[in-house]
C-alpha positions as CSV (number, residue, x, y, z in Angstrom):
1,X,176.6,90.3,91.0
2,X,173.5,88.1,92.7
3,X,172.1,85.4,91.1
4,X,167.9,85.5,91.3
5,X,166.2,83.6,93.5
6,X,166.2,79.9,92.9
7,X,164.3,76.8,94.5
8,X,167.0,74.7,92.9
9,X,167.3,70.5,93.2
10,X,170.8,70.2,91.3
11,X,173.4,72.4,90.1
12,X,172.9,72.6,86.4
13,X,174.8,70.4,84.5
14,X,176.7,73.4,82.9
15,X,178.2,73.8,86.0
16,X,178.9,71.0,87.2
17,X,181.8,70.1,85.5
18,X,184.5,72.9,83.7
19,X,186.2,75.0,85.4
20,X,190.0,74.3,86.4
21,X,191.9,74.6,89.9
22,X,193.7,77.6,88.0
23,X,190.7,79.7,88.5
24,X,191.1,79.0,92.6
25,X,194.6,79.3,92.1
26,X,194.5,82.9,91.0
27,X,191.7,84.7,93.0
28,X,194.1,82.7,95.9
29,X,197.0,84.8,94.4
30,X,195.0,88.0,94.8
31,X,193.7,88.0,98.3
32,X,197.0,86.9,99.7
33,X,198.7,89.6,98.2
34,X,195.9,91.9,99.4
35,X,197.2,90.9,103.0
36,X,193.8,88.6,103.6
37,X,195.5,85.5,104.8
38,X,197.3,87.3,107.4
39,X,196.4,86.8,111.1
40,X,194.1,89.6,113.2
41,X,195.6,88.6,116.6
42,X,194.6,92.5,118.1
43,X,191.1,91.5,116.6
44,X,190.8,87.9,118.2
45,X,192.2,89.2,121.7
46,X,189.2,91.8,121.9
47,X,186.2,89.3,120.6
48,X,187.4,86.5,122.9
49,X,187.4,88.9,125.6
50,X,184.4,90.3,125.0
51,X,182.5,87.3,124.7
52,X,184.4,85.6,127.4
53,X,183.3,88.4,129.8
54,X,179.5,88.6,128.8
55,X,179.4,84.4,129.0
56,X,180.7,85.2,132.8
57,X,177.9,87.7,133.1
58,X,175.4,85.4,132.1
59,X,176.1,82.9,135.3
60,X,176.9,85.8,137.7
61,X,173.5,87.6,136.3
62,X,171.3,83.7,136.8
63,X,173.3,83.6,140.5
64,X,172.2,87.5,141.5
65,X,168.6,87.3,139.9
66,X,168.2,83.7,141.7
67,X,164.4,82.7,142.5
68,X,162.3,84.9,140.4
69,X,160.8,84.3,136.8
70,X,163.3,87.3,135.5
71,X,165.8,84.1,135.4
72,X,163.8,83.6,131.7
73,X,165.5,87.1,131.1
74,X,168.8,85.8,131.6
75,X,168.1,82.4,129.9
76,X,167.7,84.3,126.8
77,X,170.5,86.3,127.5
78,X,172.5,83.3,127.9
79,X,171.2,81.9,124.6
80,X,172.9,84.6,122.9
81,X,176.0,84.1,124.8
82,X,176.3,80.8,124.1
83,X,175.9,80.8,120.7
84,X,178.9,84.0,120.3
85,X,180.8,81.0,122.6
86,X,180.1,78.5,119.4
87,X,181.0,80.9,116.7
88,X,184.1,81.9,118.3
89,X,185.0,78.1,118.5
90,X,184.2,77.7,114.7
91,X,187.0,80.5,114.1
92,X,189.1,78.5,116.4
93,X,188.8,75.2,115.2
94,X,189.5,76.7,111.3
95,X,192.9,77.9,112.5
96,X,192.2,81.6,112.1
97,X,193.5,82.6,115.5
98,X,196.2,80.6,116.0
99,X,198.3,78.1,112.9
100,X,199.3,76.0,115.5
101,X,196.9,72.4,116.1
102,X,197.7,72.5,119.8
103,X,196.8,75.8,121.2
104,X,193.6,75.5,118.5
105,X,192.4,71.9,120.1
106,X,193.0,72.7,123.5
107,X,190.6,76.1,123.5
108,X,188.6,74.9,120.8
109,X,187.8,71.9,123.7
110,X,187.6,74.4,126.7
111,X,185.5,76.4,125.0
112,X,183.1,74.0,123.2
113,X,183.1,71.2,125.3
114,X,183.3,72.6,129.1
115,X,181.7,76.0,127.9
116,X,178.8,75.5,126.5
117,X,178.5,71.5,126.1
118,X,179.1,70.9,122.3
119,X,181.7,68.5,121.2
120,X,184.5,69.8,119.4
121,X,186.2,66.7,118.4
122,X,182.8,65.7,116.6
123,X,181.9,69.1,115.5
124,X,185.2,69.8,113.5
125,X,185.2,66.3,111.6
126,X,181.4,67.0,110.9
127,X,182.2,71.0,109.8
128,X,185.4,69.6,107.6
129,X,183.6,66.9,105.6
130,X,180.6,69.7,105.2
131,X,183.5,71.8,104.0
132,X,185.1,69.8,101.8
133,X,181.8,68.7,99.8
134,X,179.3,71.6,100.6
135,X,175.2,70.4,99.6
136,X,176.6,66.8,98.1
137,X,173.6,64.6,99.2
138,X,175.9,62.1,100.1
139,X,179.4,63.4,101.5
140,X,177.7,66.5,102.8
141,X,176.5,65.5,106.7
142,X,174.5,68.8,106.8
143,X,172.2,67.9,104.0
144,X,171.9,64.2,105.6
145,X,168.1,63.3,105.3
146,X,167.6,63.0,109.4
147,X,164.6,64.8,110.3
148,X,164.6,67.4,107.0
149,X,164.8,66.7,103.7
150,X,166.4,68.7,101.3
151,X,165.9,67.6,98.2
152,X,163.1,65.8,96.4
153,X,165.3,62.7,95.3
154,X,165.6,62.5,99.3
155,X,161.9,62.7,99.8
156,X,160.7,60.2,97.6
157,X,163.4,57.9,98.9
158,X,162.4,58.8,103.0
159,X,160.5,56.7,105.6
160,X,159.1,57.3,109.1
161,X,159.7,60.8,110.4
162,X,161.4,62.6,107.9
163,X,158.5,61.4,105.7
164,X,155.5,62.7,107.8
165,X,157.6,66.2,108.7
166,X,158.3,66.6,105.1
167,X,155.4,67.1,103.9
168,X,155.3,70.3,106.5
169,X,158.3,71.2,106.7
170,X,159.1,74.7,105.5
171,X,156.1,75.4,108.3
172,X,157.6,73.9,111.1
173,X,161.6,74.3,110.2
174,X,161.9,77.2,112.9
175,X,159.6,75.3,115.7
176,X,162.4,72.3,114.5
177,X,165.6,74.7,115.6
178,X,164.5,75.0,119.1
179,X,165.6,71.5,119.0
180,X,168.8,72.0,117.4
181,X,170.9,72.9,120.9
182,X,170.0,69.5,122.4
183,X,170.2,67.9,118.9
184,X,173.9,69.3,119.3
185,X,174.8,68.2,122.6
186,X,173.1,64.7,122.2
187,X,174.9,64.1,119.0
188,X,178.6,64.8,120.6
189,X,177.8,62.7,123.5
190,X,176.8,59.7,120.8
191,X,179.8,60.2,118.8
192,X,182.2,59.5,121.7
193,X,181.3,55.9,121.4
194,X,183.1,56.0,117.7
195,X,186.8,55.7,117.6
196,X,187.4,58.3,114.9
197,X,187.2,60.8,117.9
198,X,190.2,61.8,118.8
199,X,191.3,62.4,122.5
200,X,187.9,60.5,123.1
201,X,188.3,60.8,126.8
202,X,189.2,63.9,127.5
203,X,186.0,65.0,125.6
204,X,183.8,62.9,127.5
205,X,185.5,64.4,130.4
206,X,184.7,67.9,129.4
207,X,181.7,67.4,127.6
208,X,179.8,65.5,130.6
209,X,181.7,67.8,133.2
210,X,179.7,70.9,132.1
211,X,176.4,68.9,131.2
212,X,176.8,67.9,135.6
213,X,177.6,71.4,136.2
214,X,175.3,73.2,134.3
215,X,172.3,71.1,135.6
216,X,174.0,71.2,139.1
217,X,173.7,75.0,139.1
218,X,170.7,75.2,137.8
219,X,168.6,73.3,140.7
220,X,171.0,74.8,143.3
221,X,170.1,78.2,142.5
222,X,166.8,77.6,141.3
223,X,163.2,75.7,142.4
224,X,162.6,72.1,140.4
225,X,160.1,74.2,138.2
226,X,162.2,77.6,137.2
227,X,165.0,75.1,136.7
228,X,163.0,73.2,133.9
229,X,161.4,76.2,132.8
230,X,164.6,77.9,132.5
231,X,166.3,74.9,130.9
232,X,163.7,74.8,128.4
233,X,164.0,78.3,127.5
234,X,167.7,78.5,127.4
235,X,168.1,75.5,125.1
236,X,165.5,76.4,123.0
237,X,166.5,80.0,122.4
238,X,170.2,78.4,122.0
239,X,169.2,75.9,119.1
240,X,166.9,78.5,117.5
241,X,169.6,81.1,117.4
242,X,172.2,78.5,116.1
243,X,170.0,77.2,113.1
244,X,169.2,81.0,112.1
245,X,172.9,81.6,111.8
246,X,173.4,78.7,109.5
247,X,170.5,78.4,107.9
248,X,171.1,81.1,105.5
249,X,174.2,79.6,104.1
250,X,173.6,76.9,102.1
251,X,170.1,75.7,102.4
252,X,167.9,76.3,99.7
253,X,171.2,76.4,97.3
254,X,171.9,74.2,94.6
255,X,172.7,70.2,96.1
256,X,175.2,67.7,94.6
257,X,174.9,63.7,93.9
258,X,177.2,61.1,93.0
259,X,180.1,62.0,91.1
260,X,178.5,65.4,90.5
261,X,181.8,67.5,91.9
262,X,182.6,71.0,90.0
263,X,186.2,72.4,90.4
264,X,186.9,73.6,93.7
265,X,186.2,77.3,93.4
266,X,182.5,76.6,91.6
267,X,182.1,74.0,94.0
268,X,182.1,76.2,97.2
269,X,180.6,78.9,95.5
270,X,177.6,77.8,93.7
271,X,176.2,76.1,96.6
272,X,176.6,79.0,99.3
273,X,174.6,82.5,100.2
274,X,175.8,85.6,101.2
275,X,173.7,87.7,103.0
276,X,174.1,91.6,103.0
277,X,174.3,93.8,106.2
278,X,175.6,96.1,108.3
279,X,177.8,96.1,111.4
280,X,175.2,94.3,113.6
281,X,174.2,91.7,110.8
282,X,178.2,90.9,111.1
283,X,178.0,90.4,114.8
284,X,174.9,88.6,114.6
285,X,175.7,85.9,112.4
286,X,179.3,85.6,113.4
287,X,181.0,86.7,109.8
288,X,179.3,83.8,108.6
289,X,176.8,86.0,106.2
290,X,180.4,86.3,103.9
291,X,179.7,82.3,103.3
292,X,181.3,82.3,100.1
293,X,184.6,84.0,101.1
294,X,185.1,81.6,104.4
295,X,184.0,78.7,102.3
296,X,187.0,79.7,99.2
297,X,189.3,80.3,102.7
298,X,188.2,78.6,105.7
299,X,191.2,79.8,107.6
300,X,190.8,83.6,106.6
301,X,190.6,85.4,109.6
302,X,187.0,86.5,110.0
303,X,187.2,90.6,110.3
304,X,189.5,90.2,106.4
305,X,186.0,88.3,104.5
306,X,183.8,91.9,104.2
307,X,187.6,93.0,101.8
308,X,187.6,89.9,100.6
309,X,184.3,89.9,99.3
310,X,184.8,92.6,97.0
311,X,187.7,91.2,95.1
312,X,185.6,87.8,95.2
313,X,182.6,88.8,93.7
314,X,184.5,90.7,91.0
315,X,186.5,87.9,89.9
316,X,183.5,85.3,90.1
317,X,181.8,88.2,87.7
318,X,185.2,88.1,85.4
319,X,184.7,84.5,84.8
320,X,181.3,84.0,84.4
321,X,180.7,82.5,87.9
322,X,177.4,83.2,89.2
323,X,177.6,84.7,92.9
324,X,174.4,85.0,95.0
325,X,174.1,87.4,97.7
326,X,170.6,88.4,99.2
327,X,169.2,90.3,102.5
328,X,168.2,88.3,105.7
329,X,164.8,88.1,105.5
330,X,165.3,87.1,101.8
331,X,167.6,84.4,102.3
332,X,165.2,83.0,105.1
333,X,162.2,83.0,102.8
334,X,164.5,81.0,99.9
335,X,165.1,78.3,102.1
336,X,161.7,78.1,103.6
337,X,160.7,78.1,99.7
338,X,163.0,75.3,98.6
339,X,161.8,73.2,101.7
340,X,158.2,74.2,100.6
341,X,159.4,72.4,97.2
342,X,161.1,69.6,98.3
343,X,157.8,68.4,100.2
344,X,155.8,68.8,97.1
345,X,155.9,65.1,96.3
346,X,155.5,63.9,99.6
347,X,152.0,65.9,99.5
348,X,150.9,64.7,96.0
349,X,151.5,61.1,97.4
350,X,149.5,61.6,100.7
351,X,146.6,63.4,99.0
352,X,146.3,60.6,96.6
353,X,146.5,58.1,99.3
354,X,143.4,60.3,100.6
355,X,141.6,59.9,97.4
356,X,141.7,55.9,97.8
C-alpha cells in the first residue's frame, strides 16, 4: 500500500488526532513474536568489520598514492567510507548491537568522534528529539528553519538567509549538502559549550583529536594545495552522501505544529518514506530506506526491518493507515517538489517587490 505523491504542508486534520496506543501496542505484539526484536550479533560482527577494514584502507590507500592528483580518487573513496562509519554509529547509538548504555557510548564515541569527526553526544540528543517528534516544526531539530525551509508557515515567518535561499531552494538543495559534512562537525564542536552534553570533555577530547590528526596527515603526506583540494573533495562528497541518505526520509512528508501530535504509531508513520530497492539500495542508504519500520522500532536490529516491513505495511493497510513507499529517484524528486512549494510565497513576494 503507497500513498500518491503529495507536496503536503500539514497532516490532515483526520489524522491528526484518533488513533489509540492500542494500535502500536499490537503490530508491537506481532513483530516481537516474529523474532524482530531479537539481536543480529553474527550480522553486526561482519558489518563492523567490514567497514572497519575498508575505513583502514582509505588512510593506507591516501598514504601509498601520496603526491599525485589520484589522492581525489581516494578522497571519494573515503567519502563513502565515512559515511558507512556514521551509519554504523546511528545503529550503535539506537542500541541495536549491544542493550547495554556503556559498551554503546563508548564505540558510539570512538567511532563518531575520533573516526570520522562527528559528535556523538550531540548527534544522539539531536537524532532522539527528531525521533520522538518526527516533521513537528517546533520539537523536530531536523525541520528547524536554519538555512532551508520546509514549510510555507516557515517561509513567510524567515529573515536573512533562509529567506533569500528559499526562494531557490529545491535548485540548490544538493549544491547545499556538500556543506552538510562541515555543517556536522562545526555543529558538535558548538554544542560542547552546552552543559546538556554529557561526558563533555572526553568529546572535546576525541572530537578535536581527530580534527588535529586528520588535518595533520593530510599536509604531511600531501602539498599545501592537494591537501586543500583533497579536503574539499572529501568533505564535500562526505556531506553530499550524508544528505542523500536522509533526505529521502521524511522531507517532503507531511509536517506537525503546535499541539498537532497523532498517536504514536500514525505519528511516525505518516510523516516518513520508504524507499524500494534491492540489495545495493540496502547498503547504500544504510537500512534507513525501511524509515517507517526503524522509526515504529528504533532499536530493531537493522538486517530484521526488510521482514518487518511486510507485517507493517499489512497492518497499517488493516487499519486504514496510509503507508508511502516510493523508488529513489521518486522520493528525491518529492522532496525537491515540496521544497519547490514551500518557496512559492517567498517568490510571489519578491516579484511583487520587483513590480514596485
Amino acid at each position: 500500500m503507497t500513498t500518491p505523491a503529495l507536496v503536503p504542508e500539514l497532516l490532515p486534520r483526520s489524522s491528526r488526532r484518533g488513533g489509540s496506543d492500542g494500535d502500536y501496542a499490537r503490530l508491537l505484539r506481532r513483530v516481537t513474536e516474529a523474532g524482530l526484536m531479537n539481536r543480529r550479533p553474527v550480522y553486526y560482527a561482519v558489518r563492523l568489520s567490514l567497514v572497519g577494514i575498508a575505513f583502514a584502507a582509505g588512510w593506507a590507500a591516501f598514504v601509498f598514492v601520496g603526491d599525485s592528483w589520484w589522492t581525489l580518487m581516494v578522497a571519494a573513496f573515503m567519502a563513502v567510507t565515512f559515511a558507512q562509519v556514521a551509519l554504523v554509529m546511528h545503529d550503535v547509538a539506537h542500541r541495536q548491537v549491544w542493550r547495554l548504555r556503556r559498551p554503546t557510548e563508548v564505540v558510539g564515541r570512538l567511532v563518531g568522534n575520533a573516526g570520522i569527526g562527528l559528535a556523538y553526544g550531540w548527534w544522539q540528543d539531536k537524532h532522539t528529539r527528531h525521533h520522538a517528534n518526527p516533521n513537528h516544526e517546533e520539537l523536530d531539530p531536523d525541520v528547524a528553519p536554519d538555512i532551508l525551509l520546509w514549510s510555507q508557515r516557515q517561509a513567510r515567518a524567515s529573515r536573512g538567509p533562509a529567506r533569500l535561499i528559499g526562494r531557490a531552494q529545491a535548485f540548490l538543495f544538493f549544491p547545499l549538502l556538500m556543506l552538510e559534512g562541515l555543517n556536522l562537525h562545526v555543529a558538535g564542536a558548538r554544542a560542547l559549550r552546552s552543559r546538556s552534553v554529557k561526558h563533555r570533555g572526553v568529546e572535546g577530547t576525541l572530537l578535536f583529536g581527530h580534527f588535529t590528526a586528520y588535518l595533520a596527515a593530510l599536509f604531511v603526506v600531501l602539498p599545501a594545495d592537494k591537501a586543500f583540494v583533497f579536503l574539499a573533495v572529501h568533505q564535500a562528497l562526505f556531506g553530499l552522501y550524508m544528505g542523500c541518505v536522509f533526505a529521502p526520509n521524511h522531507k517532503g512528508m507531511p509536517t506537525l505544529t503546535g499541539d498537532d501530535r497523532p498517536d504514536y504509531l500514525r505519528r511516525q508513520v505518516l510523516t516518513s518514506r520508504n524507499v524500494r530497492g534491492g540489495g545495493l539500495t540496502d547498503i547504500a542508504l544504510g537500512g534507513l530506506n525501511y524509515q517507517i519500520e526503524h522509526h515504529l522500532f528504533p532499536n530493531m536490529p537493522t538486517p530484521n526491518l526488510p521482514r518487518a516491513q511486510v507485517i507493517v505495511r499489512d497492518y497499517c493497510s488493516e487499519i486504514g493507515v496510509p503507508y508511502h513507499e516510493t523508488g529513489l529517484i521518486s522520493s528525491y524528486r518529492e522532496a525537491l517538489k515540496h521544497l519547490h512549494h514551500v518557496g512559492a510565497p517567498l517568490r510571489t513576494t519578491h516579484r511583487h517587490q520587483d513590480a514596485r
